[in-house]
C-alpha positions in Angstrom: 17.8 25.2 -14.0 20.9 25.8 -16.4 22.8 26.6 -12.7 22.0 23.5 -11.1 24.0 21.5 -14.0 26.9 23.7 -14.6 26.1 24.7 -17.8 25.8 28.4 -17.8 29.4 28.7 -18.3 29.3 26.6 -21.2 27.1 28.8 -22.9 29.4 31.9 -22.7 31.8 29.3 -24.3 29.2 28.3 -27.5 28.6 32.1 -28.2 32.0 33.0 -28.3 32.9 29.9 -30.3 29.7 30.8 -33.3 31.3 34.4 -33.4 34.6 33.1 -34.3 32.9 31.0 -37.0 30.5 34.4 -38.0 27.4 32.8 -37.0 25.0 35.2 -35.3 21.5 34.7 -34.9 19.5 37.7 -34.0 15.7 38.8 -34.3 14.9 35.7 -36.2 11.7 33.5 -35.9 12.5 29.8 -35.3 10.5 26.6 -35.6 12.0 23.6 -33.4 10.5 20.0 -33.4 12.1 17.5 -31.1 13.1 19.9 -28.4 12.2 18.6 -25.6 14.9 15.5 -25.8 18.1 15.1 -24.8 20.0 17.6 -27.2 17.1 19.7 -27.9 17.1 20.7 -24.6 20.7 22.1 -24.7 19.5 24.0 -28.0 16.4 25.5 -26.3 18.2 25.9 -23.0 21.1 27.9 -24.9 18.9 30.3 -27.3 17.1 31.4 -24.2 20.5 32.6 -22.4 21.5 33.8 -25.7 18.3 36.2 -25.4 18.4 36.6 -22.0 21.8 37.6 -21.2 22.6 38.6 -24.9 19.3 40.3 -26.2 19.6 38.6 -29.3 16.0 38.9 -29.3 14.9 35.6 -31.4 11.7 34.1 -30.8 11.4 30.6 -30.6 8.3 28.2 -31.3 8.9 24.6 -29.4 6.4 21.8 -30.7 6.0 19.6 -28.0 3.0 17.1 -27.2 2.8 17.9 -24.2 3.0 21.3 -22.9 2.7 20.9 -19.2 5.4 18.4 -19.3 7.6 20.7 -21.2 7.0 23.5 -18.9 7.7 21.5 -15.6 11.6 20.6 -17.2 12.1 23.9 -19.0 10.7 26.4 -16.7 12.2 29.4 -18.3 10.1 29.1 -21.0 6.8 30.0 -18.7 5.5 33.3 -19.1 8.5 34.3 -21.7 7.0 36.5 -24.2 9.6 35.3 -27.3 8.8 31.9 -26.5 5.4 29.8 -28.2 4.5 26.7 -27.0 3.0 24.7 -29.6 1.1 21.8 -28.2 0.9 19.0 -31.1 1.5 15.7 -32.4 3.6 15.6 -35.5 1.8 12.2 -36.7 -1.5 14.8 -37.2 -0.6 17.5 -40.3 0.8 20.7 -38.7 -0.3 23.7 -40.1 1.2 27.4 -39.7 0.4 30.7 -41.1 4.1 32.3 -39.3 6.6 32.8 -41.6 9.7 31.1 -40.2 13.5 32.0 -40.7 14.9 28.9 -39.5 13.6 25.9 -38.5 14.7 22.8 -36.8 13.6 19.6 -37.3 14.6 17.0 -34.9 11.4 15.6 -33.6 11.7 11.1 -34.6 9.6 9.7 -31.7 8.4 6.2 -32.3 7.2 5.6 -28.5 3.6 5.8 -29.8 3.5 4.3 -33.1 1.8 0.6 -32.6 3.9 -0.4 -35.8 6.9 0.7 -38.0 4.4 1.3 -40.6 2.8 3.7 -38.0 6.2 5.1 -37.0 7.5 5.4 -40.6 4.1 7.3 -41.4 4.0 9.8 -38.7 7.5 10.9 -39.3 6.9 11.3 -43.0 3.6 13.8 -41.7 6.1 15.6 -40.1 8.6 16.0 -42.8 5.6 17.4 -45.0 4.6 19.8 -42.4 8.0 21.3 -42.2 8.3 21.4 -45.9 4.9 23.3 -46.1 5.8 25.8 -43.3 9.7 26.3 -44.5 7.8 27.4 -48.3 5.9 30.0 -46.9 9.0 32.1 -46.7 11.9 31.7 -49.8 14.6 32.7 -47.2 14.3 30.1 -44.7 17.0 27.7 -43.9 16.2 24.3 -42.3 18.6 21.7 -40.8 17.3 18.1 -39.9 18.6 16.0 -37.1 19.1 12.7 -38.9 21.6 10.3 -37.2 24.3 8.0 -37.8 22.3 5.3 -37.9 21.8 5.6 -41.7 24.7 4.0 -42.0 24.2 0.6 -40.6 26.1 -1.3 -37.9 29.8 -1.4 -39.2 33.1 -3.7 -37.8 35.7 -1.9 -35.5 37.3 0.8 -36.8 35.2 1.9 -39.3 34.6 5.6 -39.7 31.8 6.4 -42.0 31.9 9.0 -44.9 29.0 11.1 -45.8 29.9 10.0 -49.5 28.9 6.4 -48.6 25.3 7.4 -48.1 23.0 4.9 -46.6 24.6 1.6 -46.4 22.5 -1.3 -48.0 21.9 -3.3 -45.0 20.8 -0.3 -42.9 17.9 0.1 -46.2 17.7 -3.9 -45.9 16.6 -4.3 -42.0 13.8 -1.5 -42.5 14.7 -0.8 -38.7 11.6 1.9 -38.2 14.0 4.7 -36.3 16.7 3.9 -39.2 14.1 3.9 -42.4 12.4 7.3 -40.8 15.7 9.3 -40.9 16.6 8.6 -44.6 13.3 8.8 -45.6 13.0 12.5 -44.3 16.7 12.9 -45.1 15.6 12.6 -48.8 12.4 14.1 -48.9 13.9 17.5 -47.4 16.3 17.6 -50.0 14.7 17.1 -52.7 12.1 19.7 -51.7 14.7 22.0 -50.8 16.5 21.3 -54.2 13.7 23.9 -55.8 14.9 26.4 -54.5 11.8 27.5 -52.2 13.5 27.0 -49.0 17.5 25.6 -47.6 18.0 22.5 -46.4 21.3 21.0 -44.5 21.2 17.5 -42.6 23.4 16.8 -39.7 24.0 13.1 -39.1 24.1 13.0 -35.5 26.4 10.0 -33.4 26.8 9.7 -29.9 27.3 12.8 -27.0 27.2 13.0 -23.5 26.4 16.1 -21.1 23.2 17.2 -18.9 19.8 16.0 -20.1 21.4 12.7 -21.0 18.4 10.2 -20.5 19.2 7.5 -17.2 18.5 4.7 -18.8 20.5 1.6 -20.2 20.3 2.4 -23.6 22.9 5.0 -23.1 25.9 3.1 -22.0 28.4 6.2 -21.0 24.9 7.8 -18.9 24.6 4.1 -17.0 28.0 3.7 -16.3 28.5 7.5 -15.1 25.6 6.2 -12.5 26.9 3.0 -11.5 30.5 4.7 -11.2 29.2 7.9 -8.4 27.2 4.9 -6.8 30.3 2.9 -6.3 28.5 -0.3 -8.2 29.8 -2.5 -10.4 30.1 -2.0 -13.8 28.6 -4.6 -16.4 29.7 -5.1 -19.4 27.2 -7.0 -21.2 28.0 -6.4 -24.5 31.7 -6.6 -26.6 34.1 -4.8 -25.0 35.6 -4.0 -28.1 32.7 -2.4 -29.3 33.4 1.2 -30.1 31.7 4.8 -29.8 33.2 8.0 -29.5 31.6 10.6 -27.6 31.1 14.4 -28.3 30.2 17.0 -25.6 27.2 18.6 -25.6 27.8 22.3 -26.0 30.4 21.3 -29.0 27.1 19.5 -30.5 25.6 22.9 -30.3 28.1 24.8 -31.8 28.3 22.1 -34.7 24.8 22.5 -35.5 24.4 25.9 -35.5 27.7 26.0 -37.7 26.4 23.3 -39.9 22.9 25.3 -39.8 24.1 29.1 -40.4 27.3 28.2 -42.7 26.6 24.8 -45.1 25.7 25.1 -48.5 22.1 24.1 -49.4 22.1 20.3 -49.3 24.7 19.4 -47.4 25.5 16.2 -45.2 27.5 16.3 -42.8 28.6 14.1 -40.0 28.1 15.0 -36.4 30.2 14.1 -33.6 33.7 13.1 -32.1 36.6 11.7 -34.6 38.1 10.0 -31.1 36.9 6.4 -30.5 36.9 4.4 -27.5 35.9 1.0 -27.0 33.4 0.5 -24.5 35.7 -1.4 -22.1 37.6 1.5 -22.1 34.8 3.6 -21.5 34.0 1.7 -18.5 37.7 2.7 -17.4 37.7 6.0 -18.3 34.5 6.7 -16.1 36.0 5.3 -13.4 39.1 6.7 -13.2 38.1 10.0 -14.2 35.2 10.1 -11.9 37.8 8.9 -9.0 35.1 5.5 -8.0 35.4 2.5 -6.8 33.6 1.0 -8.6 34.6 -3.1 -10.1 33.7 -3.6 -14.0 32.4 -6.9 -14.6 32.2 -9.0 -17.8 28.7 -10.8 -18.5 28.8 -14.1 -19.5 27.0 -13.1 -22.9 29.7 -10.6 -23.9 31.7 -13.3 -25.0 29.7 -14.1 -27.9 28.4 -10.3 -28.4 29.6 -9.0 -31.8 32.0 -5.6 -32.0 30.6 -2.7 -34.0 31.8 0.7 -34.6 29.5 3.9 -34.7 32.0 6.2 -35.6 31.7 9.4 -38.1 34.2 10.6 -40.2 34.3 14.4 -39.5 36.6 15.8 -42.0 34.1 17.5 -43.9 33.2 19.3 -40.7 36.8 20.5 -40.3 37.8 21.0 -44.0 34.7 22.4 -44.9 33.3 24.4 -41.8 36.6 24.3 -39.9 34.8 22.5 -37.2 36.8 20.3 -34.5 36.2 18.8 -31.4 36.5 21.7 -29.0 36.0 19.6 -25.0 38.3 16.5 -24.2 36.3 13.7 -23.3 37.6 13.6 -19.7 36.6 17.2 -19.3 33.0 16.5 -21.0 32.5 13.7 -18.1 33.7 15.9 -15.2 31.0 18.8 -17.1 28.5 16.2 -16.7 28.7 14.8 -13.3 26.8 17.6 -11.7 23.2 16.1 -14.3 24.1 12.8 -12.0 25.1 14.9 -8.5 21.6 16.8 -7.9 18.7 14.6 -6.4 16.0 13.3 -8.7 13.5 15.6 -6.4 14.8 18.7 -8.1 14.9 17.2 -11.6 
């Protein structure tokens, strides 16, 4: 599958970049929740290479809720003898007598909840199953996938600072996704603070590569679509609105980095210090995708307000020595081949 999309080569490119930051991960037993989305996938899809070309022999336990599913988009995790399937809801308690290394926790799925009460409760079962499972052995080291979002909607140009924590009004609108992630942010590290297991969080922003979802909520993966179609363009929010975008196998990198190398406790940012407004964006695709296609204004984006999601990585580079690695042109052109294929062979 990795072919089809291109991204085999990538993955030479990842291990080569965690050896020059001394990250190896060998013979270890790892936990992962949440990887069956979008940048889970590109975890899974690279620690199976890792093993398969590399032998570096880790064994991997994906919770999923639905196995068959999983299976039919990650085939090469049928019949592999270092990979468990672990079919299971993370709103029930999950319960584990294996003795993890390293687990990672990115699994926030609200689709099912029937309330943000629900939502908020399920994630917080979660959390306390991971807790549970990362005491059982004092050497493991866990890394959350929180997101950005803790932060709140900001004005243009603003580049939030782990050090700013939580902004008030993201606490104040009790958005369920938003309240979920820093409640488990907290929870982890304060049960991590006694010194049974390691904890880092990595507040994830925006990326773009294969296994980006087709749907409108992702505005670059929409306008890469309309863009190879040759369709217009609309841009129905500000245009001034900005994001910046960070490739897929960088994301990897980054959170193995932040995983393997962070001190217990640590926050740090996730994703590209290069912002582009999202009429830009629109350009960019275009032009770098070589279409024809128009980009059209929506009568509503007039009145639409301009936010920023934008992290400020300098603890990544200061601390970890981190940096964005792939140009944004260059992580577009990586992911055109995700939009070339037909959705028959997806």
């Amino acid at each position: 599958m990795k072919e089809q999309y291109g991204i085999d080569t990538d993955f030479d490119f990842i291990k080569s970049c965690l050896a020059s930051h001394d990250v190896v991960i060998k013979d270890k037993r790892i936990l992962i929740t949440g990887g069956t989305g979008f940048l889970g996938s590109w975890l899974v899809a690279y620690l199976l290479w890792a093993n398969d070309v590399h032998g570096d022999n880790n064994h991997i336990s994906i919770v999923t809720r639905d196995k068959s599913r999983f299976l039919s988009n990650m085939p090469e995790c049928r019949n592999n003898q270092l990979v468990t399937i672990i079919e299971h809801d993370l709103a029930v308690p999950l319960e584990s007598d294996t003795s993890f290394d390293l687990i990672i926790h990115g699994a926030t799925d609200v689709q099912k909840a029937v309330s943000d009460d629900d939502s908020f409760n399920c994630a917080a079962i979660g959390t306390q199953s991971i807790i549970s499972i990362a005491k059982l052995n004092p050497n493991c080291r866990v890394v959350y996938l929180s997101s950005g979002a803790v932060y709140g909607a900001n004005a243009p140009d603003v580049w939030c600072k782990e050090t700013d924590g939580p902004r008030d009004h993201a606490l104040a609108s009790l958005n369920a996704y938003t309240a979920q992630k820093i409640s488990s942010e907290e929870t982890l590290l304060v049960a991590s603070a006694g010194g049974q297991f390691r904890c880092s969080v990595a507040r994830c922003f925006t990326f773009v590569g294969a296994f980006i979802p087709r749907t409108k909520q992702f505005a670059i993966s929409e306008f890469m679509q309309n863009a190879l179609a040759d369709e217009d363009i609309i841009l129905s929010g500000n245009e001034l609105t900005q994001r910046s975008y960070l490739y897929c196998a960088d994301f990897v990198v980054w959170l193995l980095v932040i995983f393997m190398r962070s001190e217990n406790g640590a926050v740090i940012n996730l994703g590209s210090n290069s912002a582009i407004a999202i009429g830009d964006l629109a350009s960019k695709v275009v032009e770098v995708l070589g279409s024809k296609s128009r980009i059209v204004k929506a009568t509503m984006s007039q009145n639409a307000t301009a936010t920023s999601y934008l992290p400020n990585t300098d603890k990544a580079g200061s601390q970890l020595g981190l940096r964005q690695y792939t140009t944004f042109e260059d992580a577009i052109i990586k992911t055109r081949p995700w939009f070339d294929i037909s959705d028959e062979n997806k």
